[in-house]
C-alpha angles and dihedrals in degrees: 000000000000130000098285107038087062089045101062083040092061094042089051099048089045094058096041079060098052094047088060101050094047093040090059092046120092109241129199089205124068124188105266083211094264129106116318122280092037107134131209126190108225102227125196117217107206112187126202112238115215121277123281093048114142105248095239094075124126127216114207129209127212111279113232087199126026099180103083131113122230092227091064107022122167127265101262103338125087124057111341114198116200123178120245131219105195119204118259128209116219102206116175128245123259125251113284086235139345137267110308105253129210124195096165149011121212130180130196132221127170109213149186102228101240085061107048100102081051088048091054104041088061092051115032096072090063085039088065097031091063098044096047092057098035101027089035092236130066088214086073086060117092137145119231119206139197129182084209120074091203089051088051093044079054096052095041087053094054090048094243085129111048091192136012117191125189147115113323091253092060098035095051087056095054086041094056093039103045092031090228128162126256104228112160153005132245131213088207111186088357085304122131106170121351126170135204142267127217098202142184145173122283091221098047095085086236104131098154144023094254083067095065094070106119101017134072135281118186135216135178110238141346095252094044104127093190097027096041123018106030094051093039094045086056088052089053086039090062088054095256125137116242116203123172105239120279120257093272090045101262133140120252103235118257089021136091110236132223140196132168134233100196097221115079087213091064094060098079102043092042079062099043089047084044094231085128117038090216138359141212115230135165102246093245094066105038089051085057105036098042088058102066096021091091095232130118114229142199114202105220101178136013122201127225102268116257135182127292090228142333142198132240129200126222112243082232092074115086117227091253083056102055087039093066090042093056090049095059105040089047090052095051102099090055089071141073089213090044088053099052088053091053108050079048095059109055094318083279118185104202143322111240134182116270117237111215086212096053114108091241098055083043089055094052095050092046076060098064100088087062101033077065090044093056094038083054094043094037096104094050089045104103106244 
């Protein structure tokens, strides 16, 4: 074999070789079908899909060569799959509900009828107060008035009374009737809490309650809380009967009886002029009226304190409602406007929340037994 004969042997051995080992290596470049050595960069196009689809979307490319198996597919060409995150908008929920809306704001009284234009004089300046700050306008403001609690529980459950506000006996009976809601407490005349006396006089004899058993005791009225229930429910309370006077006026034996004299003022004279054996007072007014009366007392029984006055909200009311209401009668003293309402209405101090823990809310619910009592014997009680 001469020169070059082993030679183009070599050469050709060489490139075979070299064939080989390019030909098992990955490559970036592929040849763009030009002359050889021309390079093209394989690029992927990833498009976004809309929002909303799901991230584990794929995007595909074209496929230069479908023919391809995907047991043996080529280095970089062919379909090319990328994942795709798509972009996703936070967008806040909307208000659970919208803005609290007033047309109308309607107090409650239960009144005698020589007494309605008085009623409505206390109550109709925080009437108008409330609905001009929560109706927009004090005109949307009225009290409406009734001389019959059951009339009044019917009203408060329609919703026709937004809000009825009184003495916890009467109130309690509304509130159980109408299944309204308690939701504050009133410092009617400067006064937060007060109880009740059970008097007589220091030269009756009379030095407990026992005592009372066979003579009079008088109160003011059938739905006085003060003048009424508290002193006759500690009467119950000591084990003794209570019965209202026979038609002539008698006692019904083993029983303390009972009138009334409609007007709280007469109670403590009635007793001084004997006319009555005992009385049942709230303790403001007999400290002050004892003083100057010229008698001389002996106190025989003292309720649990309660409220002065408290306020009950209609069930028509939703618990954004009464919220809202809460907020500005609890806010009324902290405001010259507020303030002015209030010493119009009753000389009131201030509304506050009530806590369900404090002695004078437990006083009111250990009460309950004899407020349903009074609502089942109210249509046999003398008037």
């Amino acid at each position: 074999m001469n020169r070059k004969t082993l030679g183009s042997l070599l050469f050709v051995i060489v490139a075979v070789i070299a064939v080989a080992f390019f030909a098992g290596q990955p490559s970036k470049m592929l040849p763009s079908g030009g002359e050889t050595g021309e390079e093209t960069n394989i690029t992927t196009t990833v498009s976004s899909p809309p929002l909303g689809t799901p991230p584990t979307s794929f995007v595909e490319t074209t496929d230069p060569n479908p023919a391809q198996t995907e047991k043996n597919p080529p280095p970089v060409s062919g379909t090319v799959t990328t994942p795709v995150v798509p972009v996703v908008k936070i967008t806040p929920p909307p208000p659970l509900s919208g803005p609290v809306v007033f047309k109308k704001i309607v107090i409650g009284v239960v009144v005698n009828a020589s007494e309605v234009s008085e009623d409505v004089k206390e109550h109709t300046p925080l009437a108008r107060f409330l609905a001009n700050k929560l109706v927009g306008t004090e005109t949307m403001g009225s009290v409406k008035t009734s001389t019959n609690i059951i009339e009044m529980s019917e009203l408060v459950r329609r919703g026709e009374v937004d809000l009825y506000i009184d003495t916890p006996f009467t109130a309690s009976i509304i509130q159980k009737l109408s299944t309204g809601s308690l939701i504050a407490m009133r410092a009617k005349g400067g006064v937060e809490t007060y109880q009740s006396y059970i008097f007589a006089r220091k030269d009756s004899g009379i030095t407990s309650l026992s005592d009372l058993v066979g003579k009079k005791i008088v109160f003011e009225s059938a739905d006085s809380t003060s003048n009424y229930f508290l002193p006759k429910v500690e009467l119950l309370r000591a084990g003794l009967k209570v019965a209202p006077l026979q038609a002539d006026g008698t006692v019904t034996a083993g029983t303390v009886g009972y009138y009334f004299v409609g007007d709280d003022a007469i109670i403590i004279p009635d007793v001084f002029r004997k006319k009555a054996d005992a009385g049942g007072r709230n303790s403001v007014s007999y400290i002050k009226e004892t003083s100057t009366s010229g008698g001389s007392y002996v106190i025989l029984a003292k309720s649990p304190k309660v409220y002065r006055s408290v306020v009950i909200a209609s069930p028509k009311l939703s618990p954004s409602h009464v919220a809202v209401l809460k907020e500005a009668l609890f806010g009324m003293d902290a405001s010259e406007e507020g303030r002015i309402a209030l010493l119009q209405s009753g000389k009131t101090l201030f509304f506050r929340a009530i806590s369900p823990t404090s002695p004078e809310a437990l006083a009111m619910q250990s009460l309950g037994a004899y407020v349903d009592d009074e609502i089942i014997t109210s249509n046999s009680r003398p008037q």
